[in-house]
C-alpha positions in Angstrom: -115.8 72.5 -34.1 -116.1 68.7 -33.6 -115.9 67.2 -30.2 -113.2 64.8 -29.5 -113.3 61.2 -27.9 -111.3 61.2 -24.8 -109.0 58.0 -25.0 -110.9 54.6 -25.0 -108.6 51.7 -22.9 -109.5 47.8 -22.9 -107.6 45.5 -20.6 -108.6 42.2 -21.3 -107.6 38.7 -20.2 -108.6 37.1 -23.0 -106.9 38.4 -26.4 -110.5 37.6 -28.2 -112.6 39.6 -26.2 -110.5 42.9 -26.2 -109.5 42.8 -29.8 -113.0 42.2 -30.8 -114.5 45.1 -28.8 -111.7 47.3 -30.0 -112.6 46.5 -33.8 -116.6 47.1 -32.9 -115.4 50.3 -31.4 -113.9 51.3 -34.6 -116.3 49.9 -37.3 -119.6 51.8 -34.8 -118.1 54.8 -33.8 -115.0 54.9 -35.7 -112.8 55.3 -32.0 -109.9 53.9 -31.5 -109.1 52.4 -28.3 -106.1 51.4 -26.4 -105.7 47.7 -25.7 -103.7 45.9 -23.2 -103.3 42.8 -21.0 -104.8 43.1 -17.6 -102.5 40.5 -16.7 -99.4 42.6 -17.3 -99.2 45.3 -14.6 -96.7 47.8 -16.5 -99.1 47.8 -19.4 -101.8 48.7 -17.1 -100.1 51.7 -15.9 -99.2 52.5 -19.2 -102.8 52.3 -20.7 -104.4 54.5 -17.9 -101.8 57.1 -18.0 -103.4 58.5 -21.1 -106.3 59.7 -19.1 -109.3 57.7 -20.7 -112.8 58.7 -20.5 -113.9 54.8 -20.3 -111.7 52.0 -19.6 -113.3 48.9 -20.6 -111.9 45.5 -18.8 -111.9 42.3 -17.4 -111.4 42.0 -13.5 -108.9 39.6 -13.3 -107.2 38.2 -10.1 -103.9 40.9 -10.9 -106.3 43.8 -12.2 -108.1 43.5 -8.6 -105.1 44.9 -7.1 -105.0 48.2 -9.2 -107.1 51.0 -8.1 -108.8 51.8 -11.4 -110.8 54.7 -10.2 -107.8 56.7 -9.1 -106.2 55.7 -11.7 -108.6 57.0 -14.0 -110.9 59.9 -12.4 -113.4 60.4 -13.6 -113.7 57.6 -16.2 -116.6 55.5 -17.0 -115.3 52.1 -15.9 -116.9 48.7 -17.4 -116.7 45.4 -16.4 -118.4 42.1 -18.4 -121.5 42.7 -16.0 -121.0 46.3 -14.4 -120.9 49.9 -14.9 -119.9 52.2 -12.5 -119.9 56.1 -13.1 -118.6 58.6 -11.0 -121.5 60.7 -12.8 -125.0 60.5 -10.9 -126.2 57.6 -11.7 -125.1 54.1 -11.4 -126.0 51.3 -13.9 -127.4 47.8 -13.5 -125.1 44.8 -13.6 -126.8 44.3 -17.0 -126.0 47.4 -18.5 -122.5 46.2 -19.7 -124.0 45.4 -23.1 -122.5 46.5 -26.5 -125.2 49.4 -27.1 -124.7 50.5 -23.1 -120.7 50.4 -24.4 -121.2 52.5 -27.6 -123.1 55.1 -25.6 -120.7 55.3 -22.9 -118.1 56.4 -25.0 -119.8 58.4 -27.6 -120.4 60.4 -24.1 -117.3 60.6 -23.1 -116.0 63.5 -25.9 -115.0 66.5 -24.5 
């Protein structure tokens, strides 16, 4: 039996960036992943309610005020320049790279 992605979510500031990391997702991996402003609270809420196994995002002035790790236990979280893990090992600032982002959520099937 094949081993299915847990949900991938991007909140973005910039329309650009999230967009073009959701259509690398799908054109590497062939994942589809939620995307939605971080500027927009309800969408937010609405993105991280379906239990992602990475959330992928921009840490914007309105984002700062959302608790993204209770939000999403147990997800790998990525910023532009940091990855934090609730697994045992935390990542470099520099780790937020494309490959580091491929890897995180080919990892994250259950």
């Amino acid at each position: 039996m094949a081993s299915k992605t847990r949900p991938v979510v991007i909140l973005y500031e910039h329309a650009l960036l999230g967009e073009g990391i959701a259509e690398y997702l799908l054109a590497q991996l062939g994942v589809e992943a939620t995307v939605a402003s971080a500027l927009d609270p309800q969408a937010v809420i609405s993105a991280l309610a379906l239990g992602p196994g990475v959330v992928i995002f921009e840490l914007t002035e309105s984002l700062g005020r959302v608790d993204l790790p209770t939000l999403a236990p147990g997800a790998i979280l990525i910023d532009v320049s940091t990855v934090v893990t609730r697994g045992p090992a935390l990542c470099s600032p520099a780790a937020a790279r494309l490959q580091r982002i491929l890897q995180a959520v080919s990892n994250s099937s259950w």
